[in-house]
Each structure stands twice: as structure tokens, then as C-alpha cells.
C-alpha positions as semicolon CSV with decimal commas, in nm:
position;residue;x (nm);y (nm);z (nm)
1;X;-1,322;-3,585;8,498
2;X;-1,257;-3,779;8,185
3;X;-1,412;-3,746;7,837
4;X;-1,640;-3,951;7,615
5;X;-2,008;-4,033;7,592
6;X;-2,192;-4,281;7,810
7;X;-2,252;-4,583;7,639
8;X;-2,625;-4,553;7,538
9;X;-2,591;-4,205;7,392
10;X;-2,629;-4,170;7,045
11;X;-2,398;-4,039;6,763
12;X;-2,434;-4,012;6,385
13;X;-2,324;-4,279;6,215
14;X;-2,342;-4,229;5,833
15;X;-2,554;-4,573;5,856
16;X;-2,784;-4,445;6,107
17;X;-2,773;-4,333;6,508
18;X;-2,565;-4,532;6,676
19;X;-2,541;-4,616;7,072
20;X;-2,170;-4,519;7,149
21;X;-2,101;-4,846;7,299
22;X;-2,153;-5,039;6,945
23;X;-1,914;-4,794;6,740
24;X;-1,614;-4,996;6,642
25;X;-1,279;-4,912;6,512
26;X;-1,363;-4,847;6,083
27;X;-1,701;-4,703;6,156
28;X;-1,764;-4,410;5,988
29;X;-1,937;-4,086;6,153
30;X;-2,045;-3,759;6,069
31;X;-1,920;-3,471;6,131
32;X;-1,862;-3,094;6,035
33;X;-1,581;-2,927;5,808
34;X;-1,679;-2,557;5,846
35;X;-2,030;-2,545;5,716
36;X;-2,038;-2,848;5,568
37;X;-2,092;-3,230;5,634
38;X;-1,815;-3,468;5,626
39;X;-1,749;-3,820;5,721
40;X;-1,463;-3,944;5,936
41;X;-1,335;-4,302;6,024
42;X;-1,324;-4,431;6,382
43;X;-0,947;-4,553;6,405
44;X;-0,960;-4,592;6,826
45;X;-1,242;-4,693;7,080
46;X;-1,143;-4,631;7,506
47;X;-1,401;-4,727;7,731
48;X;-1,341;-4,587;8,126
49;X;-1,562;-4,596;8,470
50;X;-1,670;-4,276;8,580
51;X;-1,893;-4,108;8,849
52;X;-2,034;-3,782;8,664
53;X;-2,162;-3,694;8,330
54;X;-2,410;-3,385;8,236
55;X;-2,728;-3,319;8,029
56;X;-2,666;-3,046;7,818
57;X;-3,017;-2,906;7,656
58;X;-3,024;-2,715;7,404
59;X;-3,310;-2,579;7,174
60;X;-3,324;-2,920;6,937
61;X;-3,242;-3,171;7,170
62;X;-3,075;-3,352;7,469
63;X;-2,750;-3,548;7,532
64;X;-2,535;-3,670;7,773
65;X;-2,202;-3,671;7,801
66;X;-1,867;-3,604;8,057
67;X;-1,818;-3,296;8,180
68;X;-1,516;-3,263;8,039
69;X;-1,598;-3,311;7,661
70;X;-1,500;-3,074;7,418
71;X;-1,790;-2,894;7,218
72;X;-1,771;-2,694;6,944
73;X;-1,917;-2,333;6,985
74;X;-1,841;-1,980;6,819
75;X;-1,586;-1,863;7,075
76;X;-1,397;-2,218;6,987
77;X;-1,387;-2,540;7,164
78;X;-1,551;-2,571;7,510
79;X;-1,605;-2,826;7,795
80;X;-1,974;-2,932;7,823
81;X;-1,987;-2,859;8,175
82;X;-1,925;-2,483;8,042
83;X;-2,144;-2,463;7,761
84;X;-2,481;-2,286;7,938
85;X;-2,515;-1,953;7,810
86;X;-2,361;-2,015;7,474
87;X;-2,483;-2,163;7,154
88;X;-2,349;-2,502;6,985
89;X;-2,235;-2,599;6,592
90;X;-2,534;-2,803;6,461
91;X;-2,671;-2,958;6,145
92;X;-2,970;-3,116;6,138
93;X;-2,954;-3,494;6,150
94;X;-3,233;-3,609;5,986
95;X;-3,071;-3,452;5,671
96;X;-2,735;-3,650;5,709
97;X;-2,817;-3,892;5,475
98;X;-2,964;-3,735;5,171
99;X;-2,801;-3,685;4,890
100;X;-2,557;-3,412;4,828
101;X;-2,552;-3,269;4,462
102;X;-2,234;-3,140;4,259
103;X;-2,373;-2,755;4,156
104;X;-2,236;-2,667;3,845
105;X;-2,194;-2,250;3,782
106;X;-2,285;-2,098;3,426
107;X;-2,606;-2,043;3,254
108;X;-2,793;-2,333;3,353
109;X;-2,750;-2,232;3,692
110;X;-2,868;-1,893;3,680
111;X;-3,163;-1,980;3,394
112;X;-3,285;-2,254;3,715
113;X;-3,252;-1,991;3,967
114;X;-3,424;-1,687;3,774
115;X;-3,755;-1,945;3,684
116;X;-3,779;-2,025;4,051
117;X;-3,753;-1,669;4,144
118;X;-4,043;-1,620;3,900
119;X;-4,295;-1,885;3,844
120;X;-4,106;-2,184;4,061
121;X;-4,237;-2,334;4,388
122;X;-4,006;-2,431;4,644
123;X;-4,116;-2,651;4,916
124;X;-3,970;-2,837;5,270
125;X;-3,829;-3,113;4,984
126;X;-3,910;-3,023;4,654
127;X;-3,864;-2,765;4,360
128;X;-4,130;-2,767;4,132
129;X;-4,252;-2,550;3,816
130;X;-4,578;-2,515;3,685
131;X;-4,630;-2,341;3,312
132;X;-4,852;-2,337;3,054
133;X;-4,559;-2,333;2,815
134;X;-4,414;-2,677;2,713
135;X;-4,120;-2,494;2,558
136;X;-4,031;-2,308;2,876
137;X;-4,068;-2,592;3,092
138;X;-3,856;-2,833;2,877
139;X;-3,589;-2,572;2,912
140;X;-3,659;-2,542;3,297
141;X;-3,571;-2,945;3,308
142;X;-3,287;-2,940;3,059
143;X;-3,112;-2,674;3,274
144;X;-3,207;-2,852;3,617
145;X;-2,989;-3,166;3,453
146;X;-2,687;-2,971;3,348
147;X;-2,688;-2,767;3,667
148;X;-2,716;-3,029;3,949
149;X;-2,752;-3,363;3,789
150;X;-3,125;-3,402;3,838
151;X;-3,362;-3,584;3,580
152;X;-3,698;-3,448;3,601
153;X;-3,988;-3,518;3,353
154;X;-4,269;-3,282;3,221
155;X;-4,597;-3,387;3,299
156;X;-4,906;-3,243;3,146
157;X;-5,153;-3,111;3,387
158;X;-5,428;-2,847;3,436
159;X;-5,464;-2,592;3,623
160;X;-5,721;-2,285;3,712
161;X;-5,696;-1,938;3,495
162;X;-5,810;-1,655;3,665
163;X;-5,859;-1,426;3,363
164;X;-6,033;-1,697;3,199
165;X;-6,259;-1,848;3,501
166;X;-6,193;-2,229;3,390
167;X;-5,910;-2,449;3,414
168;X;-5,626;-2,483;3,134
169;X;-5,331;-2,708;3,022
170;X;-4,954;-2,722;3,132
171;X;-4,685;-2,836;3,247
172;X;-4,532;-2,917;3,566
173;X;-4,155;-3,016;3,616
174;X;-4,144;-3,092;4,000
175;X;-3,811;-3,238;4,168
176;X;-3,783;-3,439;4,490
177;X;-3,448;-3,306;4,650
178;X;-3,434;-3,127;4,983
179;X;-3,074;-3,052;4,948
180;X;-3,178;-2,857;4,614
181;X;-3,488;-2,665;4,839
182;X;-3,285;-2,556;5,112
183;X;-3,014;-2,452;4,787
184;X;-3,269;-2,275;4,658
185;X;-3,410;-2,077;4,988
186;X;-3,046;-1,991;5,090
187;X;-2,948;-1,825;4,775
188;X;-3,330;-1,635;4,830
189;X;-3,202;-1,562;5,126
190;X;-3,361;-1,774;5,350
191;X;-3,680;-1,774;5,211
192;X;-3,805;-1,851;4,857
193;X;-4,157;-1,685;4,849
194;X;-4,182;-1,474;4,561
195;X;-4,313;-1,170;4,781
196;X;-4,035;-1,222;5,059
197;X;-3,774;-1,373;4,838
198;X;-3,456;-1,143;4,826
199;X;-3,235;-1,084;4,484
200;X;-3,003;-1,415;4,467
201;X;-2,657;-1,268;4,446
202;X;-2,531;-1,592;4,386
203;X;-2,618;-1,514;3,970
204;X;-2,345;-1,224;4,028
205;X;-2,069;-1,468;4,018
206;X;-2,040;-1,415;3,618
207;X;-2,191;-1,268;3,362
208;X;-2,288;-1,576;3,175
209;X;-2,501;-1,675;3,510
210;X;-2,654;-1,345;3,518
211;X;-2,726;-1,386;3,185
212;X;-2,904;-1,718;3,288
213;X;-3,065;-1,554;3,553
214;X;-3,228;-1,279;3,302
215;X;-3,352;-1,548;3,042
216;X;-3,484;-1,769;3,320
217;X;-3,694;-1,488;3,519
218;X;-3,792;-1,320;3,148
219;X;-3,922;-1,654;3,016
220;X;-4,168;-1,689;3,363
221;X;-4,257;-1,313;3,468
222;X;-4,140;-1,109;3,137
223;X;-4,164;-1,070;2,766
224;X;-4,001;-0,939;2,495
225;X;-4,066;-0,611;2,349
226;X;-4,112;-0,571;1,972
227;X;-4,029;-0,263;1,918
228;X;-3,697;-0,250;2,001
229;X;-3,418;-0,485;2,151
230;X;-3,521;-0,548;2,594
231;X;-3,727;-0,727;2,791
232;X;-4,012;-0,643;3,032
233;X;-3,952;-0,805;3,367
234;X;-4,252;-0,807;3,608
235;X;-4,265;-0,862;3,969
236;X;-4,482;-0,732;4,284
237;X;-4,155;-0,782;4,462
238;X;-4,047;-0,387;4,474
239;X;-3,699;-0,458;4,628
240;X;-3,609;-0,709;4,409
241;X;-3,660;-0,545;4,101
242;X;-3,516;-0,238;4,246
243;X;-3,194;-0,435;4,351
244;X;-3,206;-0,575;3,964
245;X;-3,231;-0,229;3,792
246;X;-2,915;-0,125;4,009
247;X;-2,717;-0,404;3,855
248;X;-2,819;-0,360;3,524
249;X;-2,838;0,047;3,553
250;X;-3,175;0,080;3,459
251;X;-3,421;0,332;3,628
252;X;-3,689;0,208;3,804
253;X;-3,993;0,374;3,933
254;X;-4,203;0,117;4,122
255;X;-4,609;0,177;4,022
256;X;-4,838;0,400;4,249
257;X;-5,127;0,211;4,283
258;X;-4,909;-0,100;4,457
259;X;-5,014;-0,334;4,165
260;X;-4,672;-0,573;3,970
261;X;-4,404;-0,301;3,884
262;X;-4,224;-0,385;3,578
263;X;-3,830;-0,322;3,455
264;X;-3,703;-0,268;3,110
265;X;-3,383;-0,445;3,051
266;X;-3,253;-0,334;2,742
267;X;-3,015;-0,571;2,529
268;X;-2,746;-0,323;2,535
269;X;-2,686;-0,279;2,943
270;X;-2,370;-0,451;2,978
271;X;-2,221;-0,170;2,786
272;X;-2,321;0,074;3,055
273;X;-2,060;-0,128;3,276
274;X;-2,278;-0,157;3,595
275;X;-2,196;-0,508;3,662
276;X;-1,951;-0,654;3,868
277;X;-1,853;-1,009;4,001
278;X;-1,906;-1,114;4,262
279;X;-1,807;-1,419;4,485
280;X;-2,035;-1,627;4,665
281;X;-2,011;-1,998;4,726
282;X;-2,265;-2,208;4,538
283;X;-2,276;-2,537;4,804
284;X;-2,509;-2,583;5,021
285;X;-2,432;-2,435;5,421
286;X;-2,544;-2,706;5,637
287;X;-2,424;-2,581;5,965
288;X;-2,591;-2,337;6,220
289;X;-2,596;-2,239;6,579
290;X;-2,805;-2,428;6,815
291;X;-2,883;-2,214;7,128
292;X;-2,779;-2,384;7,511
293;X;-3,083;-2,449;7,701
294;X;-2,916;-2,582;7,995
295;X;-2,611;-2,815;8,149
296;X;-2,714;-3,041;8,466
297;X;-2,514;-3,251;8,607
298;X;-2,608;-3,658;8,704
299;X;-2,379;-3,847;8,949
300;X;-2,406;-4,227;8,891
301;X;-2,551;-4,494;9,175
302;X;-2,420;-4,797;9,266
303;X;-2,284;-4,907;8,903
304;X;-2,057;-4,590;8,757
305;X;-2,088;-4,452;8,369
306;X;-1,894;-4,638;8,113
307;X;-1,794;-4,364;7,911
308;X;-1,660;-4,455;7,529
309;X;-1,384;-4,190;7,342
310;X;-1,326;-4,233;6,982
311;X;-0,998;-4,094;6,767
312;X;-1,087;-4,005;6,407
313;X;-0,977;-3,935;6,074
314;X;-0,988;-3,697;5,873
315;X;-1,163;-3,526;6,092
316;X;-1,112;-3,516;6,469
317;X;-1,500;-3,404;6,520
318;X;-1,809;-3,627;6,499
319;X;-2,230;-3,508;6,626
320;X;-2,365;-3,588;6,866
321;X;-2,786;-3,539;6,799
322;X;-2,626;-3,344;6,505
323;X;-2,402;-3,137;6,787
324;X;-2,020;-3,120;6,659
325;X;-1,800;-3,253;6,965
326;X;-1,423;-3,397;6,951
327;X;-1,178;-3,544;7,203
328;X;-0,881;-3,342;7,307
329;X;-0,620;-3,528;7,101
């Protein structure tokens, strides 16, 4: 039955969709490497006549293509004609082209991730960070910089005070990035809301990012205590402080009547040798599992298909609607 794509379906060009008719030899596609997003070079172009080629649906969109075309899915590769029932490598396309940041591990890193987890905001394509302390946000942006390369500005505004029924000063440091949002909701585990959020593990991978972590959470939901040498972290988010006080062996007793709990974390608890390493990858996972809707078949009329096969390199694989196909070569 042949493979290849029918001449007005669309792949992802780094440049923008493309028809796969107007691909030429040097064009450069997308495709996946594991979980993430790669481009590969279009070395070869075929173009053959044939009578069949199938729909497959799945949940995020439509696309033709022969029957015999090799798909990616968990079990390995298989022919689109075979795919119903099973679910599909996918990325989503409209975030092929953004930019992809270099994440640098240390303190920066975890002093970022701890304000988010405490005072931050992170939206569809944005991080932002709204304070009333210039000091803390100035160290929010500094660390932003040094940890992913972003420039970010304070900027003075006001907001409304609850405790004191009128609106005060501060300071908002607020990032454009959606490669930094999703970042930031993965390591959260999925989602960043501050009653939902889980413990970001990702801090675990040293102690000088945990470290970063503490000072970063402390300086949005926490003080210092005068009496003696800890800090007072405060969060309505039971699990995660209970998940906290098990890394830093501290007891926890969350409060009765369901208001913020709170955690000591005294200056000495790294000498009670509860923490330990951990690995977890800091990039970005832009890959998923797109669910098989349905494969129908379309036999051509009068005029047959033109279907167009590409050889690649690197990478043998290129999307399709952000699907990850390849040739059998």
C-alpha cells in the first residue's frame, strides 16, 4: 500500500505548517527525541500514485495519510491503518516555535521555584510575582536571570490589603514565557495552584537547590524567628508542608481549626541527615499521548493520491498535526 502523506496534508515545518507537496530536500521539520522537540533536515523527497489513504482521528485533530505509514505509539511503531484503539506520541504544535530556555540547577533555581510555590502566579504563558517587598522581588528577578536567562523588570504597582481595607504599594516581576509556565506546573506536578500544587521534587536534586528552595518559599510565606536560629514556613497546603517536614525531619502537626498550618525549620536540620538527592530532569517534557479516535479509510476517484515520503536526519521522525510519524527506512 505504499507510505507517505497526500500532498495537501500538513507537517511541521520549523518555519510554519507546511503542505507535504512543497517540502523540499534541506527543509527542516520537527520532530520528537524522547520527550523532547528536535529538528531534522529533509535529505530525500518520493512522490508515488496511489488508490487508498486513511483519516486517522484522534482527540486533537485529523490527518491523512497511507495506510501503511508508520506511527509512533507506546507499544512502538505502528501502521496507521492499525492505530484505532491505541493512543499516539504528540506535542502540541502551536508551541513548536517558542523559545526553549537553557535551565541552570543551583540556588537560583530552587530560590525561583520556592517564591512561585509561595506568593508566584503561574499562568497559560506567564510567571509573575506580586510583593510588597522591593527587596524580595529584586531577588525574585535576579534569580529568574541566572536560572533561565530571562530579564524581567520590577514595576511598582498597588494592590488591595485585606487586613487593612485599602489598597497598598508593590511590586510585580511578571515574565512572558510559556515554556517557563508549563516548567513551572510540571515540577508542581501538573498544576501550580498554591492549594493543589504538589512539593517540587525537582529542589531535591542538591542541597544547595533545596537550600534555594527554603530561602525562596521563607522570603514569600515565612519569617524568621528571633529567638533562636529557624524559620516559620506557612502554607494552607497540608500535604505540602507535611511532605517538607519529612525532608527536613521536622514534626508537623497540621492546625485543627483548618486555618494556614505553619513548619519550623530550624537552621541546624541538615545535621539530622534526613535529606537525600535525588534525580529528576530539569527540561521541559514536551511529549504526551494523544488518544485514537478513529481510522477510516478513503479510496480515491478518477485522479489517484500523490503521496510524498521524506528521509531525514538526525532524526528519522517528523509530526504530523504535532503526531510523531517516520518512514520505514
Amino acid at each position: 500500500m505504499g507510505y507517505g502523506l497526500p500532498s495537501k496534508q500538513t507537517v511541521n515545518a520549523v518555519g510554519g505548517r507546511e503542505q507535504a507537496r512543497n517540502v523540499r530536500v534541506g527543509a527542516k521539520l520537527w520532530a520528537l527525541d524522547g520527550t523532547r522537540t528536535v529538528q531534522t533536515t529533509v535529505t530525500g523527497v518520493v512522490a508515488v500514485k496511489a488508490r487508498e489513504v486513511v483519516e486517522v482521528t484522534t482527540e486533537h485533530s485529523t490527518f491523512a495519510t497511507a495506510p501503511d505509514q508508520l506511527l509512533r505509539s507506546p507499544d512502538g511503531w505502528v501502521h496507521a491503518r492499525d492505530a484505532g484503539g491505541t493512543v499516539l506520541a504528540w506535542t502540541h504544535a502551536r508551541k513548536l516555535c517558542r523559545e526553549r530556555l537553557t535551565i541552570r540547577p543551583g540556588h537560583d533555581l530552587g530560590y525561583v521555584i520556592g517564591a512561585t510555590c509561595s506568593d508566584g502566579t503561574v499562568g497559560t504563558n506567564y510567571v509573575s510575582l506580586v510583593v510588597n517587598d522591593e527587596a524580595f522581588a529584586t531577588k525574585f528577578a535576579e534569580s529568574l536571570a541566572a536560572a533561565v536567562g530571562l530579564t524581567a523588570r520590577l514595576e511598582p504597582v498597588t494592590r488591595p490589603s485585606g487586613y487593612l481595607k485599602r489598597e497598598v504599594p508593590g511590586f510585580r516581576v511578571r515574565v512572558v514565557s510559556s515554556y517557563l509556565a508549563d516548567l513551572m506546573r510540571q515540577y508542581m506536578g501538573g498544576d501550580a495552584h498554591h492549594m493543589r500544587q504538589q512539593f517540587p521534587r525537582v529542589v531535591l536534586r542538591d542541597s544547595r537547590m533545596f537550600e534555594g528552595f527554603l530561602d525562596g518559599y521563607a522570603d514569600g510565606d515565612g519569617f524568621r524567628l528571633k529567638r533562636w536560629p529557624a524559620r516559620i514556613l506557612v502554607s494552607a497546603n497540608v500535604p505540602f508542608l507535611a511532605t517538607l517536614a519529612r525532608i527536613v525531619g521536622a514534626r508537623f502537626t497540621p492546625r485543627a481549626d483548618g486555618t494556614a498550618a505553619r513548619l519550623v525549620v530550624a537552621d541546624s536540620w541538615p545535621s539530622r541527615g534526613t535529606f537525600r538527592p535525588e534525580r529528576h530532569r530539569l527540561e521541559l517534557i514536551e511529549s504526551t499521548w494523544s488518544e485514537v479516535r478513529g481510522v477510516r479509510g478513503r479510496i480515491a476517484g478518477d485522479k489517484p493520491f500523490t503521496l510524498y515520503t521524506f528521509t531525514l536526519e538526525p532524526c528519522a521522525g517528523f509530526l504530523v498535526n504535532g503526531h510523531l510519524a517516520r518512514q520505514p527506512w
